[in-house]
N, C-alpha and C positions, 0 to 999 in steps of 0.2 A: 542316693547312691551315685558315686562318681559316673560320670558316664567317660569311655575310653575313645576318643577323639582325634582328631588331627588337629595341627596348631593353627592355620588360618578358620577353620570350622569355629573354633574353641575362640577366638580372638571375635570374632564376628559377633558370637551370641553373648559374652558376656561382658564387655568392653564397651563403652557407647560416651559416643561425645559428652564431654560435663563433669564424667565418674570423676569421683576420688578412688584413685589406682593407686596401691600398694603394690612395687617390687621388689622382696625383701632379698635378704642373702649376705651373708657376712665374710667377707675375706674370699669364702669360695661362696660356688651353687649361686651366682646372680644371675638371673634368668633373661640373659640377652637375645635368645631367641625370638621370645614374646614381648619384649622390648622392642624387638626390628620389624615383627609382624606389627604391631601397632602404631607405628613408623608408616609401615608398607602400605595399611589399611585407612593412611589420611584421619586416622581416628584423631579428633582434637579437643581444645579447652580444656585439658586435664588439669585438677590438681593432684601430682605428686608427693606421695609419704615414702620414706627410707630413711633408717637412720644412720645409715653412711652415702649419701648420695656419691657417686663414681662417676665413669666415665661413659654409662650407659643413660642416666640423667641427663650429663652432657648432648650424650645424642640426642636426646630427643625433646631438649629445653632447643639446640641450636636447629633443631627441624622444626620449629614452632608450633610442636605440638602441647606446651604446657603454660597455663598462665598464672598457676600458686605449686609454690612447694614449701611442704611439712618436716623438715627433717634435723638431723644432728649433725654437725661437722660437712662438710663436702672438698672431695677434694679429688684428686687424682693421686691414688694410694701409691707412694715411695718416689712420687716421681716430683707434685709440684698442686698449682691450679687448675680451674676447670675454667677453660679460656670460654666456653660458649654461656657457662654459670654467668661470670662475673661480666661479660657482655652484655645479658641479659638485663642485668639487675643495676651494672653499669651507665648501660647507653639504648636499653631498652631494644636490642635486636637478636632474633626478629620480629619480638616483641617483649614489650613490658611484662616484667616477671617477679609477682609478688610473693613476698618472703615468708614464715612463720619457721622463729629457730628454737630448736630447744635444745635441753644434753640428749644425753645416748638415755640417760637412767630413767628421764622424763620420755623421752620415745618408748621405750619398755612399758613404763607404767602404762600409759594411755592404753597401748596393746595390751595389756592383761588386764587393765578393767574393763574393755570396751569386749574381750573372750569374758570376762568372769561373770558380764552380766550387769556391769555395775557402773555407776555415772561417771565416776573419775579412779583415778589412781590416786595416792598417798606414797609420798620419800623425803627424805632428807636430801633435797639438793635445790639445785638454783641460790643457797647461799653465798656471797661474795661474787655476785654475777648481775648484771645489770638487763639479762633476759627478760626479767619481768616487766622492765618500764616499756619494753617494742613488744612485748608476746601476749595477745591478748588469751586469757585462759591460763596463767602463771597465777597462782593466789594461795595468802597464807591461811592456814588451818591450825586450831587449836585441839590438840589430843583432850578428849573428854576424862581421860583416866590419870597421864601424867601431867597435864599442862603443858608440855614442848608443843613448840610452833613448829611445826612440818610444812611441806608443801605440797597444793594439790591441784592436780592438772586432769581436762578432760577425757573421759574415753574416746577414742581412735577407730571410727568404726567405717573401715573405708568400702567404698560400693564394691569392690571388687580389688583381694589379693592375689598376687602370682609370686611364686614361686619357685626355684627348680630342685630336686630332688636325685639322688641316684638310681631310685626304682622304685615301679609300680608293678603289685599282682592283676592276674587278668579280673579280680572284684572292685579292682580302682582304689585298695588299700596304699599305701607309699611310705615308702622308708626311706632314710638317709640316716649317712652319719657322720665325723667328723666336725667343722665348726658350725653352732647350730644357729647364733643370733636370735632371730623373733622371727624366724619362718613356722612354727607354731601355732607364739600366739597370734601373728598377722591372719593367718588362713581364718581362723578361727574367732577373729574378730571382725571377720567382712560379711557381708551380704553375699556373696558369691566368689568364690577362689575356683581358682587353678591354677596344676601342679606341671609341670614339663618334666621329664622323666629321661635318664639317659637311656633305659630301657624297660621293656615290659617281661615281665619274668613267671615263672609259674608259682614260685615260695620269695618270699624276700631276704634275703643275704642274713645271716645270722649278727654282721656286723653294724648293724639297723639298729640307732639307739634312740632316735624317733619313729615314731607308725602313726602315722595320720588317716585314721580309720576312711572307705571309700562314703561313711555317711554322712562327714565335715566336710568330704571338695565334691565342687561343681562338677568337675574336670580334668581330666588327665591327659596329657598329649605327648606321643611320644617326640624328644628334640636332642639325638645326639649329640655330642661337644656345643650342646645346650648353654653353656655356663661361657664360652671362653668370650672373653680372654681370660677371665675369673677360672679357676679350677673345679675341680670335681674330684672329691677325694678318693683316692681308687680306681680310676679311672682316666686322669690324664693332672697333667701339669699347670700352674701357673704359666701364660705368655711373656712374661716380664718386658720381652721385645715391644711387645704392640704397645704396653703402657704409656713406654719411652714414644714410640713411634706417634701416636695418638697428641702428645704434649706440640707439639709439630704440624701434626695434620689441622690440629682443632683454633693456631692462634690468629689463621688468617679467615676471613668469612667466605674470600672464594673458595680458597683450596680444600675447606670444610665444605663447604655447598658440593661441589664435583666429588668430594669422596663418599658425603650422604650418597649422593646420585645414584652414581656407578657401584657404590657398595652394600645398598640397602633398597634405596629405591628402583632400582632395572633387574635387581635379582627374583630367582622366584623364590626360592625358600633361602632358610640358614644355610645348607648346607653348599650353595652354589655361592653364598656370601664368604666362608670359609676358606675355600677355594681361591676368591680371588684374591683376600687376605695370606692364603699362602704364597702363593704367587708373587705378590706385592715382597714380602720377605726373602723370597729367593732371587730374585733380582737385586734388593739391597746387599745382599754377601757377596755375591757373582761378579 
């Protein structure tokens, strides 16, 4: 049964130097809370899975908190690059950062046979892609019934998934709705998950088109504007400011070092991080 927690409580026990950390979230609900808290908490050596790695990746590839990442595509959505990404994997600061790419479709599979129980996934894809010759775990498979060559990638079964939601009941049940991604099967394919929640409610919203029973998550912590700069549907906006702002902050290593600093590491929670992020913005109009 979920247990209902606080976010540094909840980061402490189930996050631990080495993990393979899933933080899932698609367009909206990316769990940047628990991204900054594991930032905050010097937790290190991670290897990172998302299948849209963003600008929370970013953060914490360029905080040297991670030395593999698993994922699809990366980028910094509508805007460009992820300057601390391609540093990394570039020129090796502020450290060497090794790689494992796949598609989105191949991300997916792995998280649903790594939830169904099952050693790999099975799709029609990685065709007319040269993935296979750098990805090790791309391999063809012959259909026993038609003969088609498919392809078959392994289960994804990371020590520990986060991520955020727009509500939890007080039994650590969680719902959301909106775009859903593979926050799902991720949870459900870890060894231990937790949910961040924009709040804790007594019935969950009728507009809950997932419910992630409280007997799949570790963990429930409540993390208002949880998500941002990412959205939360129902409950606030896309940033689109900080995306742009962020392309900027992220291409130089000082000016990224001092904004880590002052913006994640001297804060005590998210929501004092927030704060100076708004602040930072009303100064830029003024």
């Amino acid at each position: 049964m979920a247990e209902i927690t606080s976010l540094p409580e909840a980061i402490t026990e189930l996050v631990h130097d080495g993990d393979l950390v899933a933080l899932e979230g698609f367009t909206h609900l990316i769990p940047y809370a628990a991204g900054h808290e594991i930032v905050r908490q010097s937790i290190g050596n991670l290897t990172l899975a998302r299948m849209t790695p963003d600008v929370l990746y970013d953060q914490m590839i360029g905080a040297g908190a991670v030395e593999r990442l698993i994922f699809s595509w990366g980028g910094n959505p509508g805007v460009g690059s992820l300057h601390r990404f391609r540093d990394a994997v570039e020129n090796g600061w502020p450290r060497q950062l090794s790689i494992e790419e796949h598609s989105h479709a191949g991300m997916a599979a792995r998280y649903v046979a790594a939830a169904s129980g099952l050693p790999f996934g099975v799709l029609r894809g990685y065709v007319g892609t040269d993935l296979a010759l750098f990805t090790p775990g791309i391999a063809p498979i012959t259909c026993p019934f038609t003969g088609e060559t498919l392809t078959a990638v392994p289960a994804l079964h990371p020590d520990v998934s986060i991520v955020h939601a727009q509500q939890a009941d007080r039994a650590g049940n969680v719902g959301l709705w909106g775009i859903q991604g593979v926050q799902k099967e991720a949870v459900l394919a870890a060894r231990r998950s937790l949910v961040t929640v924009e709040e804790i409610v007594d019935e969950l919203d009728s507009r809950c088109s997932v419910v992630l029973p409280g007997w799949v998550v570790s963990a429930v912590a409540p993390a208002p504007r949880g998500a941002h700069p990412s959205y939360a549907h129902g409950y606030y906006e896309r940033d689109n400011a900080f995306y742009e702002y962020w392309d900027t902050v992220s291409r130089d290593r000082d000016v990224f070092a001092k904004w880590m600093h002052e913006h994640i590491g001297s804060v005590g929670d998210f929501a004092e991080h927030l704060e100076l992020v708004a602040a930072d913005q009303a100064r830029s109009v003024s």
